[in-house]
ZAGU-638253 format. One record per residue (C-alpha): z, y, x; residue in three letters; residue number from 1; chain. Coordinates in Angstrom, 2 decimals, m for minus. Each point is the difference from the previous one (the first is absolute). Example, Ala and Ser with C-alpha at 12.3 -4.5 7.8 and 13.67 -1.06 7.14 Angstrom:
<kolzas>
kolza up 7.80	north m4.50	east 12.30	residu Ala	num 1	chaine A
kolza up m0.66	north 3.44	east 1.37	residu Ser	num 2	chaine A
</kolzas>
This chain:
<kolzas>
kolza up 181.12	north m20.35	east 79.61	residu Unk	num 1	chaine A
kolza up m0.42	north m1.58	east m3.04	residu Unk	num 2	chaine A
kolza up 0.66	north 1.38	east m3.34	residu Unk	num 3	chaine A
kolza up 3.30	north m1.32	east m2.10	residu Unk	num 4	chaine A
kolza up m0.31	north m2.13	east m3.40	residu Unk	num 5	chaine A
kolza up m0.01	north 2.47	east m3.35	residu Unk	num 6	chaine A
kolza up 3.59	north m0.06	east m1.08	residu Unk	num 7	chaine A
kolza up m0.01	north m1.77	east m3.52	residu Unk	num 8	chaine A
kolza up m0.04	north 1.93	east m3.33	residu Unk	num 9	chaine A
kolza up 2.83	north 0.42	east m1.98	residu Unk	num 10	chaine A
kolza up m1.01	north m2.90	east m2.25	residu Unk	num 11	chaine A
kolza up m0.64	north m2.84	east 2.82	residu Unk	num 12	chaine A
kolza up 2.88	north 1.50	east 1.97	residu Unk	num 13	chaine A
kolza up 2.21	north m0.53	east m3.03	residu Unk	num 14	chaine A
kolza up m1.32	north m3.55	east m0.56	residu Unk	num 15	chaine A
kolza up m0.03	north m0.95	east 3.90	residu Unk	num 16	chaine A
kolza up 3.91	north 0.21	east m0.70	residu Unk	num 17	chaine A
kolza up m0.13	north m2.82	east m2.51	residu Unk	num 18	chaine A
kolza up m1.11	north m2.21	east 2.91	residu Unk	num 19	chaine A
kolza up m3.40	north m1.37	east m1.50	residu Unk	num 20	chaine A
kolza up m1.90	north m2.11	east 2.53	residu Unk	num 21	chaine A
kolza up m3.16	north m2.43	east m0.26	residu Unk	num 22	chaine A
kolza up 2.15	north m2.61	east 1.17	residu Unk	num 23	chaine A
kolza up 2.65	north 0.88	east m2.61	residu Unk	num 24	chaine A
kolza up m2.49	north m0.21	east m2.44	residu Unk	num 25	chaine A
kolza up m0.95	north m3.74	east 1.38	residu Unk	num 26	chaine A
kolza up 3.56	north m1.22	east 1.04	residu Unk	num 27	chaine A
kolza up 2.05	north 1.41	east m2.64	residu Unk	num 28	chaine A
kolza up 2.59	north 1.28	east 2.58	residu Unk	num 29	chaine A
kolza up 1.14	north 3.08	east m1.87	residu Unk	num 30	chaine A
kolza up m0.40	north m1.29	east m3.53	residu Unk	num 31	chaine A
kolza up m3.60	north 1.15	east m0.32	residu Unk	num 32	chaine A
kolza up m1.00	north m3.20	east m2.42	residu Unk	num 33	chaine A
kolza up 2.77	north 1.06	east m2.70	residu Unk	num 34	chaine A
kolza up m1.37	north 3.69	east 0.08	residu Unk	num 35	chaine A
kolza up m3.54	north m1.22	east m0.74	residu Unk	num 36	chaine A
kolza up 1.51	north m2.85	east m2.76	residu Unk	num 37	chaine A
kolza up 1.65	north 3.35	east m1.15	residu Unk	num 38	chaine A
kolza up m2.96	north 2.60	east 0.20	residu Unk	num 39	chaine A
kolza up m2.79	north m3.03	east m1.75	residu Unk	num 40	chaine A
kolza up 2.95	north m0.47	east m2.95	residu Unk	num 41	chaine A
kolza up 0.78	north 3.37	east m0.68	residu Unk	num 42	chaine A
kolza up m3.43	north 1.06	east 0.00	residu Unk	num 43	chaine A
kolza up m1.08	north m3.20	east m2.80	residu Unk	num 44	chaine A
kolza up 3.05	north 1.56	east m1.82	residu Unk	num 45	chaine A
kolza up m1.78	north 3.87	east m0.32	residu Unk	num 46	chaine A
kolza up m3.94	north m1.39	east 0.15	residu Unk	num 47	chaine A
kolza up m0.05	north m3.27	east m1.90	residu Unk	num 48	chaine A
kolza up m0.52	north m0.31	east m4.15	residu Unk	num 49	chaine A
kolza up 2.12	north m1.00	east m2.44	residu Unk	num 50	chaine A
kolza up m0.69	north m3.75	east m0.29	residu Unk	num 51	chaine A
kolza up 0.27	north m1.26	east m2.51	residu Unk	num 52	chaine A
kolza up m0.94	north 3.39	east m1.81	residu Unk	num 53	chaine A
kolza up 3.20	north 1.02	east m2.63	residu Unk	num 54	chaine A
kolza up m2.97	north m0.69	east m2.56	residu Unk	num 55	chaine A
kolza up m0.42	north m3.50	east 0.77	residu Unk	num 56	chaine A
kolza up 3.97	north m0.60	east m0.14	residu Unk	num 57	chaine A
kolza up 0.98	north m1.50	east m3.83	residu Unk	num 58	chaine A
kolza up 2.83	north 2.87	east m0.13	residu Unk	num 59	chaine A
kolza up m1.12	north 3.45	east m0.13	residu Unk	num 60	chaine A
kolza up 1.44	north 1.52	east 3.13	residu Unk	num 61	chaine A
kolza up 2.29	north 2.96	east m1.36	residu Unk	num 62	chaine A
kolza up m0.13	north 3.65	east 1.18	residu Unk	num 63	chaine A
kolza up 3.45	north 0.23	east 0.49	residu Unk	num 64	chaine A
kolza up m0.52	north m2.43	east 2.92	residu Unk	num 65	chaine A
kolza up m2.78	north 1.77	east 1.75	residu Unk	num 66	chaine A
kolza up 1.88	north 2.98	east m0.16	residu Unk	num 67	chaine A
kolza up 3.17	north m1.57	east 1.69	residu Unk	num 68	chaine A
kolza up m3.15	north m1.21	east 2.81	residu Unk	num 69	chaine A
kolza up m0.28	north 3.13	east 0.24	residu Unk	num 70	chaine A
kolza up 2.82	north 1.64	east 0.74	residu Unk	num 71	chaine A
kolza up 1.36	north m3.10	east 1.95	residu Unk	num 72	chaine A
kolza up m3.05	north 1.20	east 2.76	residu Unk	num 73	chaine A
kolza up 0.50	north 3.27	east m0.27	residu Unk	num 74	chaine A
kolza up 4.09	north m0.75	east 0.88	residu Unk	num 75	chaine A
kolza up m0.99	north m2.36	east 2.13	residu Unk	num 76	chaine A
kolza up m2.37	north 2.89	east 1.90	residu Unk	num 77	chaine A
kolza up 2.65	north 2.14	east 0.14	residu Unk	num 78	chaine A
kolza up 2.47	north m2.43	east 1.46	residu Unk	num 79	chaine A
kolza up m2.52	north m0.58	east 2.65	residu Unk	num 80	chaine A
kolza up m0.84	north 3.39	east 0.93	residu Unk	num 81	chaine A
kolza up 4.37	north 0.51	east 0.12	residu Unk	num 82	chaine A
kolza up 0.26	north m3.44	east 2.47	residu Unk	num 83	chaine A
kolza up m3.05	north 1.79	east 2.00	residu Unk	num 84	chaine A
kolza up 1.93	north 2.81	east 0.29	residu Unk	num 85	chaine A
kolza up 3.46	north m0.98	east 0.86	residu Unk	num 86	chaine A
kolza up m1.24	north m2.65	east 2.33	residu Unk	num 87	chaine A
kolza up m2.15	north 3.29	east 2.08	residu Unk	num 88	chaine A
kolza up m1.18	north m0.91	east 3.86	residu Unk	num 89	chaine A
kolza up 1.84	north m3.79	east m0.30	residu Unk	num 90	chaine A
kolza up m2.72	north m0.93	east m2.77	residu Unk	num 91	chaine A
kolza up m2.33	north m2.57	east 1.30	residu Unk	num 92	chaine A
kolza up m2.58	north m2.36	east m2.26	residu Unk	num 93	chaine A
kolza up 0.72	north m2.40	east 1.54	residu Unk	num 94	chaine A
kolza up 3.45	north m2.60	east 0.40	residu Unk	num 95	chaine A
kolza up 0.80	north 0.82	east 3.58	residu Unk	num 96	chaine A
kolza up 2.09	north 3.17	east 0.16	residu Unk	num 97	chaine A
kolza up m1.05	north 2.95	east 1.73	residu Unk	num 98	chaine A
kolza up 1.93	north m0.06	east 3.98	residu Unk	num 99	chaine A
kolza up 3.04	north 2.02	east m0.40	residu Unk	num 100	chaine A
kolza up m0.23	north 1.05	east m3.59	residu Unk	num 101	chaine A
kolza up 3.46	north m0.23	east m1.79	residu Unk	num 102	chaine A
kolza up 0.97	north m1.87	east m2.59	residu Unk	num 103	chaine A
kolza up m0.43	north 2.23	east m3.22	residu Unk	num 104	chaine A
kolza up 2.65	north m1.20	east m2.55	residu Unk	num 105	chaine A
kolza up 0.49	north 3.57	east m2.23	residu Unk	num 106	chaine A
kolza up m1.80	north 0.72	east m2.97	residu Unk	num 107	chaine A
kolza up m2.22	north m2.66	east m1.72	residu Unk	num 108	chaine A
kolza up 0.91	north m2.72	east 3.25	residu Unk	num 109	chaine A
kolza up 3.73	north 0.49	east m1.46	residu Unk	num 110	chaine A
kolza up m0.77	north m2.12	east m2.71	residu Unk	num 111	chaine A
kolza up m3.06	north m2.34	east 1.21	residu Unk	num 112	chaine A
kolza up m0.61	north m0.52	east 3.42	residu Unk	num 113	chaine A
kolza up m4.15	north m0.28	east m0.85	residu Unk	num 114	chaine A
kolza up m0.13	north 2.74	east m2.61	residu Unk	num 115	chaine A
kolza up m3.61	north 0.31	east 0.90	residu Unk	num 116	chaine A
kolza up m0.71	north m3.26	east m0.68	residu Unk	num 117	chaine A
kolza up 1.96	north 0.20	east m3.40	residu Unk	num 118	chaine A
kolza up m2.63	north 3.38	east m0.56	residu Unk	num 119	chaine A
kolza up m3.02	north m2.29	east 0.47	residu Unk	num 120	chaine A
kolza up 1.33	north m2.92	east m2.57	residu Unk	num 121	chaine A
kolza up 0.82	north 2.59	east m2.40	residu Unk	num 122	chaine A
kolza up m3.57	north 1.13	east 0.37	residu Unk	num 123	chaine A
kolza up m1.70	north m3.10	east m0.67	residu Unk	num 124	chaine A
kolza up 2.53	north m0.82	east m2.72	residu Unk	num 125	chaine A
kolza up m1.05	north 3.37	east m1.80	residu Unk	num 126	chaine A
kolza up m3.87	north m1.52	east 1.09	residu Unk	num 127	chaine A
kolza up 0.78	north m2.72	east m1.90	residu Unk	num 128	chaine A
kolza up 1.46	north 1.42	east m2.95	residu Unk	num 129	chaine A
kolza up m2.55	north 2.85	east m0.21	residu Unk	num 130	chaine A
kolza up m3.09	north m2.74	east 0.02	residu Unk	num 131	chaine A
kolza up 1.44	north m2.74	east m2.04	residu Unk	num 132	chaine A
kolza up m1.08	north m2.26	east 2.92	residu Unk	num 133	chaine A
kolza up 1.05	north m3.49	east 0.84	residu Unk	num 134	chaine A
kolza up m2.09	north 0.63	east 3.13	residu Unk	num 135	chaine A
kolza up 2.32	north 2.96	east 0.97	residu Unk	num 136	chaine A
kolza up 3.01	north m1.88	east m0.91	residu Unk	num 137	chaine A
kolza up m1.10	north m2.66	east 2.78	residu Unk	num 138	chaine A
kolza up m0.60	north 2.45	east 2.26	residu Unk	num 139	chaine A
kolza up 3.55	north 1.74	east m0.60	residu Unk	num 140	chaine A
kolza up 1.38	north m3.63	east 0.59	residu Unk	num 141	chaine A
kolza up m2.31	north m0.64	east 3.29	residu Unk	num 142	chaine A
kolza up 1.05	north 3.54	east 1.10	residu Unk	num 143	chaine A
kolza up 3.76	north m0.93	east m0.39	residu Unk	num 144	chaine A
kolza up m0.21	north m2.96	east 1.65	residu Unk	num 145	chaine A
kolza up m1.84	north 2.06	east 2.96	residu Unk	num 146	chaine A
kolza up 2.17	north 2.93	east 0.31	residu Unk	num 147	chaine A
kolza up 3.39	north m2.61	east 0.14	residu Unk	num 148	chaine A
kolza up m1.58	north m1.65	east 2.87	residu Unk	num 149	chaine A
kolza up m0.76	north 3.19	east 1.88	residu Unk	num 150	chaine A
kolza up 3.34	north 1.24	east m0.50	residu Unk	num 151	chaine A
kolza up 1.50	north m3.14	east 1.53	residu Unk	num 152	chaine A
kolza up m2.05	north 0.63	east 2.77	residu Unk	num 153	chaine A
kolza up 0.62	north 3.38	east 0.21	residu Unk	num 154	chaine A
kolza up 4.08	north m0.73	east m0.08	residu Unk	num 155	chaine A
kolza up 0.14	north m2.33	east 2.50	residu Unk	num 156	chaine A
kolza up m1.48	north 2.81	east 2.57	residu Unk	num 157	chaine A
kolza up 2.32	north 2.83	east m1.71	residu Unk	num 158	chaine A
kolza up 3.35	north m2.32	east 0.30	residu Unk	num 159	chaine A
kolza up m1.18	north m0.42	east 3.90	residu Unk	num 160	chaine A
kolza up m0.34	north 3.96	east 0.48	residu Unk	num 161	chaine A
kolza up 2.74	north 0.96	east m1.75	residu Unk	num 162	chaine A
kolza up 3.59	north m1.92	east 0.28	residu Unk	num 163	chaine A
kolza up 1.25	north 1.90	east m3.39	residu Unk	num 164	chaine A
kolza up m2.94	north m1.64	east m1.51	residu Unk	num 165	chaine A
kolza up 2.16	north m3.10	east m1.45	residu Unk	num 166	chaine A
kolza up 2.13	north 1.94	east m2.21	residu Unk	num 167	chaine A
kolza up m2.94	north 2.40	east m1.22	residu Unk	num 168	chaine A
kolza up m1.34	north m3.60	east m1.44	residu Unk	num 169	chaine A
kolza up 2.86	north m1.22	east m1.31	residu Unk	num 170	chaine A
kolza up 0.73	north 3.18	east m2.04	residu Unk	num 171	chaine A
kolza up m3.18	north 0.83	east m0.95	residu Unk	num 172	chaine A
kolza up m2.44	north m1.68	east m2.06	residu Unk	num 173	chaine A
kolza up m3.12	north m0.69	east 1.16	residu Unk	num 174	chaine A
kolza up m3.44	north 0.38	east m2.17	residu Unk	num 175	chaine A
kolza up 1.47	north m0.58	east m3.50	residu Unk	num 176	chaine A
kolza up 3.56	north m0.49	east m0.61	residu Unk	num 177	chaine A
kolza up 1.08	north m3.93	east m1.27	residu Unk	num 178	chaine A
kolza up m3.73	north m0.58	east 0.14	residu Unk	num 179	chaine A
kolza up 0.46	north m3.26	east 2.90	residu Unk	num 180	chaine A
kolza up m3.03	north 0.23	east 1.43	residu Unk	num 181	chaine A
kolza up 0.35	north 4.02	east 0.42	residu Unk	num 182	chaine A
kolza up 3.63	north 0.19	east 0.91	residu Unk	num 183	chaine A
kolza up 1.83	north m2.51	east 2.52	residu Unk	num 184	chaine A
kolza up 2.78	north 2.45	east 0.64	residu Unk	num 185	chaine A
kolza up 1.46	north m2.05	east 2.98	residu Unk	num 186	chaine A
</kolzas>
């Protein structure tokens, strides 16, 4: 009699849930191409220079500014570590939901419906302002318009599994409130 498959680890168990597949990864049927847009911006945010340097800019870049980069990342950390939290088993990287997880709408998704998404813009806003970088800046914008488009995507899969999900929208801003491309409250 043959011998069962290993059950996986904890880790790869954990991930299997998210519903990765090779053909995901080449067909894009779970969102997999606006994870990896995500995961290549996010990590030219943390690894890339400042470009130009603050020393090649004709202003002198002020302290007070890096310091407000700073804590804008370190809020922006904390507000993603809070989302992480509150969201628990339903979290998933990617813009399909998890089967059967409920819609969260306490804490943080009371007043955004993609506070984790708000975490990460924050985050490269406090990259930005804590390098003195136009490059970062870009990259803040390029993430923005990235994060709005998985959201959409996201949405239109959340208003299918949950009926309620209309009225969440409508109440509840988006990414950014009165920011149009990060809130179209319905």
């Amino acid at each position: 009699m043959p011998t069962p498959p290993p059950e996986p680890s904890g880790l790869v168990s954990f991930v299997g849930r998210w519903g990765f597949s090779w053909a995901g990864w080449l067909d894009n049927r779970r969102g997999e191409w606006w994870l990896a847009g995500q995961v290549l911006l996010i990590a030219a945010v943390v690894l890339l220079p400042a470009l130009p340097s603050p020393r090649q800019l004709p202003v002198t870049w002020p302290l007070a500014a890096r310091w407000g980069g700073g804590l804008l990342l370190l809020a922006g950390l904390a507000q993603a570590l809070q989302s992480l939290r509150t969201l628990g088993a339903s979290l998933t990287p990617l813009p399909e939901p998890m089967a059967g997880a409920p819609l969260v709408r306490q804490g943080l998704y009371g007043r955004c419906r993609h506070p984790l998404y708000q975490a990460i813009l924050i985050c490269s806003l406090g990259m930005a302002l804590l390098r003195g970088s136009l490059l970062h800046l870009a990259l803040l914008l390029a993430l923005a318009w990235l994060l709005g488009g998985k959201a959409r995507r996201e949405e239109r899969s959340l208003a299918q599994l949950h009926p309620d999900y209309g009225a969440y929208r409508t109440a509840t801003a988006a990414i950014v409130p009165r920011i149009p491309w990060l809130d179209w409250r319905a």
